[in-house]
N, CA and C atoms as an extended XYZ file, in Angstrom:
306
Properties=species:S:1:pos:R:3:atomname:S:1:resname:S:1:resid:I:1 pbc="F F F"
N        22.037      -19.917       22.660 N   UNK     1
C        21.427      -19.777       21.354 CA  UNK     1
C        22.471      -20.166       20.309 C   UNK     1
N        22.180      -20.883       19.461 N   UNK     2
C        22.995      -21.789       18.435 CA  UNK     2
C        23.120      -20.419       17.285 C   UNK     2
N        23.602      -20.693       16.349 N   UNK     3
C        24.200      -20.096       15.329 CA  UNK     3
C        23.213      -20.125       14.433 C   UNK     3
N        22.604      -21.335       14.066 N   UNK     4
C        21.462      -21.516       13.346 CA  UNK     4
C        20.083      -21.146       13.606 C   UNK     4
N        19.817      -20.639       15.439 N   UNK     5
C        18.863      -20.182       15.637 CA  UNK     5
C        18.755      -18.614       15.432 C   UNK     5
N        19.929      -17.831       16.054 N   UNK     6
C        20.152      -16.896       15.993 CA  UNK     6
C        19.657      -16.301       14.133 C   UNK     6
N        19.963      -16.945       13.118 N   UNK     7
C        19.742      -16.280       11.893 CA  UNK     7
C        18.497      -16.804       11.337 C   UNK     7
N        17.904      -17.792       12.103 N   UNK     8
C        16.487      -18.170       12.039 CA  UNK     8
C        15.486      -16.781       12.598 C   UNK     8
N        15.410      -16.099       13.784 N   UNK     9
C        14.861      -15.049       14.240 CA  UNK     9
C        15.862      -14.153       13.379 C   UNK     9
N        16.753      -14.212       12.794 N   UNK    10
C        17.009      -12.871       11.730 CA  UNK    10
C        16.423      -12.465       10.844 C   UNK    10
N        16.333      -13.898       10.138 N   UNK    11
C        15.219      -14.032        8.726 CA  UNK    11
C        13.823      -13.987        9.021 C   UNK    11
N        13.097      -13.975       10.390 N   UNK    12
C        11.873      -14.060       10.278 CA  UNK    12
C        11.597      -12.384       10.438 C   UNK    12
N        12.481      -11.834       11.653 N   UNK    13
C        12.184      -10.796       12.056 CA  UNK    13
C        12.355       -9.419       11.104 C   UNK    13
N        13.593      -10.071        9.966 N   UNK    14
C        13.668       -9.172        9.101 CA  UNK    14
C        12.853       -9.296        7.655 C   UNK    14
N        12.388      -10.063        8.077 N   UNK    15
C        10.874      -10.573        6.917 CA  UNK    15
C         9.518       -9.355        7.352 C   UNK    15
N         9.378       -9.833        8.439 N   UNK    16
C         8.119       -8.864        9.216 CA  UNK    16
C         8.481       -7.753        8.921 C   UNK    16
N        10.091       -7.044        9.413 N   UNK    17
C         9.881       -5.674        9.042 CA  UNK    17
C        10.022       -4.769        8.119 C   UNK    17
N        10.704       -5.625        7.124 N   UNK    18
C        10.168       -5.479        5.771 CA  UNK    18
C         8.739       -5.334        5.205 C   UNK    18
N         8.260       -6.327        5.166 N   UNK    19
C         6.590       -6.080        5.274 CA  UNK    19
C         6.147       -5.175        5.139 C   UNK    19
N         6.629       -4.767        6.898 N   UNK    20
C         5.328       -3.512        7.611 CA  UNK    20
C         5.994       -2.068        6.548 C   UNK    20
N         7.511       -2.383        6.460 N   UNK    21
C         8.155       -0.740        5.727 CA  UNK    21
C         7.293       -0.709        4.416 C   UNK    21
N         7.672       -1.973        3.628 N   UNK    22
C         7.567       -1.610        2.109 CA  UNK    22
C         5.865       -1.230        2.050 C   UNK    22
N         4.956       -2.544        3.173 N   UNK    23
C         3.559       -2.257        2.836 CA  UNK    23
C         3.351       -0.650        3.290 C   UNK    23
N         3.986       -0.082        3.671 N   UNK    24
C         3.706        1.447        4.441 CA  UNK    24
C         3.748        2.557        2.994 C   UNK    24
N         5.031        2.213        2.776 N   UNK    25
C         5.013        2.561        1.700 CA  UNK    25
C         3.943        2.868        0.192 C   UNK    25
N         4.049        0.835        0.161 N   UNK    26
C         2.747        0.903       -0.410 CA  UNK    26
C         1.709        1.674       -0.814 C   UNK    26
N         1.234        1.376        0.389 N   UNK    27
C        -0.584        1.746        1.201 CA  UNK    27
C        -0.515        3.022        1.066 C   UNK    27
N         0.351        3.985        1.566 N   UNK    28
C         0.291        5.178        1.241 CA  UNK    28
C        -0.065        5.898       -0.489 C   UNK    28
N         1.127        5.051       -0.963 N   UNK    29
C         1.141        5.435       -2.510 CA  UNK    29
C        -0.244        4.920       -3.442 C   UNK    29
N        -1.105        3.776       -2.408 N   UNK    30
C        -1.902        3.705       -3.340 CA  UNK    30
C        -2.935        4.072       -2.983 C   UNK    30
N        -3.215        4.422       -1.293 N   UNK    31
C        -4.236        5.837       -1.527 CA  UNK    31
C        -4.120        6.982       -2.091 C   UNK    31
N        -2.291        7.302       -2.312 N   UNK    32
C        -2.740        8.886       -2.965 CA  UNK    32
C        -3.090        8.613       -4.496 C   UNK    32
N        -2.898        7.474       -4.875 N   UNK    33
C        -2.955        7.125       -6.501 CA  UNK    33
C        -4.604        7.181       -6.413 C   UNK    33
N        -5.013        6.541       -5.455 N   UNK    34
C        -6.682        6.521       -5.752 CA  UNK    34
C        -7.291        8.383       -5.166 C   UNK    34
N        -6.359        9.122       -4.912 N   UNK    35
C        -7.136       10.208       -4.739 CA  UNK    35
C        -6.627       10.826       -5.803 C   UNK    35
N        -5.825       10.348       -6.738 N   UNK    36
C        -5.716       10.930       -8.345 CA  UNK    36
C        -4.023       11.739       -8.025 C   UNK    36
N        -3.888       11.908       -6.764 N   UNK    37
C        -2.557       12.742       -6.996 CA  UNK    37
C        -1.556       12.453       -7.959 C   UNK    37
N        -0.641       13.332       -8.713 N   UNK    38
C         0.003       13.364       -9.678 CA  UNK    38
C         1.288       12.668       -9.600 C   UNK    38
N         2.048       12.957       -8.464 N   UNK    39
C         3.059       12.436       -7.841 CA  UNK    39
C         2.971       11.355       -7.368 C   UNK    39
N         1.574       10.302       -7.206 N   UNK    40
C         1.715        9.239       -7.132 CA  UNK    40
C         1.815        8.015       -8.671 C   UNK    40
N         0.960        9.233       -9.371 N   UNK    41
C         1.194        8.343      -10.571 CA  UNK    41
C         2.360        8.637      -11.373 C   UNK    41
N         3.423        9.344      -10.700 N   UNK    42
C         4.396        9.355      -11.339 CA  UNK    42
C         5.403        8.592      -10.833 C   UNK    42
N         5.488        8.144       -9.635 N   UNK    43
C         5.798        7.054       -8.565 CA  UNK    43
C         5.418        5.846       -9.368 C   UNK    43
N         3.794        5.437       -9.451 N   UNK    44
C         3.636        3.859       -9.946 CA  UNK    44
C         4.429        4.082      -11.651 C   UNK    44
N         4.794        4.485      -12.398 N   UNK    45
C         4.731        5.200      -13.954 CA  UNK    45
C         6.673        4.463      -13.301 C   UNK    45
N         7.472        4.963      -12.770 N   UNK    46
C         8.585        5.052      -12.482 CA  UNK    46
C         9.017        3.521      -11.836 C   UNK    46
N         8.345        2.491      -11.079 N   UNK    47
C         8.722        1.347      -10.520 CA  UNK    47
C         7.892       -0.001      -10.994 C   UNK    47
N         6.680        0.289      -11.870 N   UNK    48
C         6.264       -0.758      -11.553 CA  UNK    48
C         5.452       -0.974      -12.815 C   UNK    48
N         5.326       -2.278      -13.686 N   UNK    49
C         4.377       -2.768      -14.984 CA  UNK    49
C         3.165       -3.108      -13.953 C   UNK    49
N         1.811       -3.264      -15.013 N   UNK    50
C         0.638       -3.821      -14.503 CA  UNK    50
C         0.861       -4.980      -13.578 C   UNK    50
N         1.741       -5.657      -14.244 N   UNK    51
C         1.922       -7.184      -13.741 CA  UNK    51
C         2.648       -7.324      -12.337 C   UNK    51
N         3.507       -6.196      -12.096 N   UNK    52
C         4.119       -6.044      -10.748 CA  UNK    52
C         3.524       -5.533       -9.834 C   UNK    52
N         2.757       -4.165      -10.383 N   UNK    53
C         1.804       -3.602       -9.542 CA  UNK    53
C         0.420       -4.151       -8.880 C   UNK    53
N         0.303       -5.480       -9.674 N   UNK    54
C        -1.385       -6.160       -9.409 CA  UNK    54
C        -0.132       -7.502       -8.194 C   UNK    54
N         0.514       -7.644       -8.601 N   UNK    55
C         1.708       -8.625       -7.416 CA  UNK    55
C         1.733       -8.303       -6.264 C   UNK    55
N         1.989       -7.105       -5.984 N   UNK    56
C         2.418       -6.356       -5.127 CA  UNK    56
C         1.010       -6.028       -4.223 C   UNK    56
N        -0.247       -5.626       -5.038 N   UNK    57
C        -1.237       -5.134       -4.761 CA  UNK    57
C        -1.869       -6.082       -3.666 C   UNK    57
N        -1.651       -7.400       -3.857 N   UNK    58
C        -2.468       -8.745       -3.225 CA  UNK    58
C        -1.577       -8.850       -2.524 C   UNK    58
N        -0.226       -8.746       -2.006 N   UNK    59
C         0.420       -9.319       -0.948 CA  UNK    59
C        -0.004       -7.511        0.017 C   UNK    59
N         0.150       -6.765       -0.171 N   UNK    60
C         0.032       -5.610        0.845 CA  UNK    60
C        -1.686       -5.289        0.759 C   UNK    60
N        -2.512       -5.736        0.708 N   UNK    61
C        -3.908       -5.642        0.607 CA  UNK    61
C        -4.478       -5.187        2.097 C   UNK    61
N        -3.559       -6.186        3.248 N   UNK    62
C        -4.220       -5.801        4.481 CA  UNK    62
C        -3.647       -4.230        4.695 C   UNK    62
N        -2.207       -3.789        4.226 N   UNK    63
C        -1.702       -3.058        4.642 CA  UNK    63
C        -3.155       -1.167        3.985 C   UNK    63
N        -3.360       -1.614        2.959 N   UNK    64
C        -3.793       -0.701        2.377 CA  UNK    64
C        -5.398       -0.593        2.867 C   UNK    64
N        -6.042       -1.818        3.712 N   UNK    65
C        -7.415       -1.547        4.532 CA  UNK    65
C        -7.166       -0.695        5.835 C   UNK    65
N        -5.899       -1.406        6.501 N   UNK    66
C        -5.244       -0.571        7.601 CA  UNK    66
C        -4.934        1.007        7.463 C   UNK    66
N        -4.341        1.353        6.312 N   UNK    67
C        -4.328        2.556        6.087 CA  UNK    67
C        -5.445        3.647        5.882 C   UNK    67
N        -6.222        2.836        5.193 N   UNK    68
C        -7.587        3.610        4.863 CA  UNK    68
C        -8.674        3.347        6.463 C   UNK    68
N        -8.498        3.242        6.986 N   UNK    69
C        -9.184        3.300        8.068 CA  UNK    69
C        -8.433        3.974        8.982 C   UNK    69
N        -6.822        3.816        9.472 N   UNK    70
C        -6.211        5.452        9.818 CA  UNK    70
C        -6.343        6.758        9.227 C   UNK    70
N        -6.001        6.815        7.931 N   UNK    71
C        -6.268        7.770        7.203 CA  UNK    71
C        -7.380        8.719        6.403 C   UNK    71
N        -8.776        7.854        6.495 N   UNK    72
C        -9.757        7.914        5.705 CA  UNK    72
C       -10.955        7.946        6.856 C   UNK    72
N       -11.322        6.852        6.997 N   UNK    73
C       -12.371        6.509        8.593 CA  UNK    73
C       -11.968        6.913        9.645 C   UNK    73
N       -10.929        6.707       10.370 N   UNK    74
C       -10.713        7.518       12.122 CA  UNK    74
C       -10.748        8.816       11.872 C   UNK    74
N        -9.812        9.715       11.353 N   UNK    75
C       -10.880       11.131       11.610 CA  UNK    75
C       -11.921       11.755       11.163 C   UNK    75
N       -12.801       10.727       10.259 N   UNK    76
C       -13.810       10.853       10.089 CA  UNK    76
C       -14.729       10.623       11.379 C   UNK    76
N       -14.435        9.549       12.014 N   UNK    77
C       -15.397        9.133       12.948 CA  UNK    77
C       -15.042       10.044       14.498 C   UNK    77
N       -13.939       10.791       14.081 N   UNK    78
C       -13.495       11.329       15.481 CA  UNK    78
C       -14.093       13.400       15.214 C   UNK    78
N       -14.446       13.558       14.296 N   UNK    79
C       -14.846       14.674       13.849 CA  UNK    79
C       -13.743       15.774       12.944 C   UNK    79
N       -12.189       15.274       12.728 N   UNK    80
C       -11.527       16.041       11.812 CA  UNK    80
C       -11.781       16.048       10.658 C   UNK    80
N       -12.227       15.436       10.196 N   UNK    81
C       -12.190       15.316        8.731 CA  UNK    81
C       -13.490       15.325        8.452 C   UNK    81
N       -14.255       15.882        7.049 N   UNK    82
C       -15.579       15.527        6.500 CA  UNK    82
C       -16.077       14.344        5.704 C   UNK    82
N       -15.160       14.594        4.935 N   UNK    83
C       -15.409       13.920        3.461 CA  UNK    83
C       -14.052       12.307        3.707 C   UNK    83
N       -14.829       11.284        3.472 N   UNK    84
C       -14.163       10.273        3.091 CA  UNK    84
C       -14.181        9.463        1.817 C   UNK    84
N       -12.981        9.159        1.428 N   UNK    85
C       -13.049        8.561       -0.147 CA  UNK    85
C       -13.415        7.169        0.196 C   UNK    85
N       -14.295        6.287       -0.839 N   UNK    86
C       -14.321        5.615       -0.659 CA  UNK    86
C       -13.281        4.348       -1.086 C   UNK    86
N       -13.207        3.079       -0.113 N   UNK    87
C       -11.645        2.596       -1.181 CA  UNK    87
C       -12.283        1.564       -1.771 C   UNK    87
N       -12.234        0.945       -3.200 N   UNK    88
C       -12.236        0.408       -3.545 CA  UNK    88
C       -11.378       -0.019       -4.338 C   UNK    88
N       -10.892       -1.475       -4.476 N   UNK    89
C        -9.563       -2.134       -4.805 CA  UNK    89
C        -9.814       -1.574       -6.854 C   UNK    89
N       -11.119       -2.645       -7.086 N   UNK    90
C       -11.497       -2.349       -8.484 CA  UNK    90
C       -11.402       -0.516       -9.040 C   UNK    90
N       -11.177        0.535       -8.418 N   UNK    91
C       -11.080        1.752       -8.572 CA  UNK    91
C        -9.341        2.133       -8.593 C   UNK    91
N        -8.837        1.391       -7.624 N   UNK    92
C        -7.223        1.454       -7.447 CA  UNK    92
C        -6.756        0.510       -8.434 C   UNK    92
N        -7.132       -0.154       -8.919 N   UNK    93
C        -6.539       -1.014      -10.336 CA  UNK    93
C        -7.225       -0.228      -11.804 C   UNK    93
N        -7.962       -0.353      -11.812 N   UNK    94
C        -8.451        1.009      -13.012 CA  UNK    94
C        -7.376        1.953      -12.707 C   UNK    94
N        -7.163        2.869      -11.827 N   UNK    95
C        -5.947        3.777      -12.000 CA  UNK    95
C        -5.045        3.828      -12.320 C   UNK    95
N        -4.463        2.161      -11.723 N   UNK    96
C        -3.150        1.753      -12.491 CA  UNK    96
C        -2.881        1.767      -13.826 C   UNK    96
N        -3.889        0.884      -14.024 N   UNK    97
C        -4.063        0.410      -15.514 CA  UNK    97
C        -4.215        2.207      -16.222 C   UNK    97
N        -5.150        2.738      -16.222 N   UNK    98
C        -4.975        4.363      -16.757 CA  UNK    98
C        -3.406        4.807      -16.973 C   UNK    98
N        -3.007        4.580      -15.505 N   UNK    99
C        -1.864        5.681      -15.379 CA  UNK    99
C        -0.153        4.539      -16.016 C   UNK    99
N        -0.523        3.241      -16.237 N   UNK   100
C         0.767        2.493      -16.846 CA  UNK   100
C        -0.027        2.196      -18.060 C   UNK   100
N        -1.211        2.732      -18.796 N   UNK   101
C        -1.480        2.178      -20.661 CA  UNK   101
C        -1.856        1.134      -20.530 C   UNK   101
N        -2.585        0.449      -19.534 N   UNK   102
C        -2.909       -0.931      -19.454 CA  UNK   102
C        -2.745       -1.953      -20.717 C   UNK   102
């Protein structure tokens, strides 16, 4: 393995797992933002303008369907849970916008 390949699988692999961390991150913070929690909007209020937060929003999009279907739909469909929120993107950008003065 060459020198140049070796930091070729560095940069890809440390691309991916970046991704998966920050979108984790994410996805989390912007379901609790869409369930109104306080501490999330003090999180988006603390890192991020409209303009970063709607950036950010479209590159981790899959991450935040993935989440809401671990978090929201599977124990719904498995019998833990009752009540599921529904996600909608247009509801999670209204929040933003609320919670940064759009």
């Amino acid at each position: 393995m060459s020198s140049f390949e070796f930091w070729g699988y560095v940069l890809v692999i440390g691309s991916i797992l970046t991704y998966i961390c920050w979108g984790f991150v994410f996805a989390i913070q912007g379901l609790l933002l869409l369930h109104g929690r306080p501490e999330a909007v003090a999180w988006l209020k603390k890192r991020y303008t409209i303009k970063s937060f709607m950036r950010e929003l479209y590159v981790f999009m899959p991450m935040l369907y993935i989440f809401h279907f671990l978090l929201e739909v599977l124990p719904r469909l498995i019998g833990i849970d009752d009540a599921v929120i529904k996600f909608s993107v247009g509801d999670l950008i209204e929040r933003a916008e609320d919670a940064l003065g759009r």
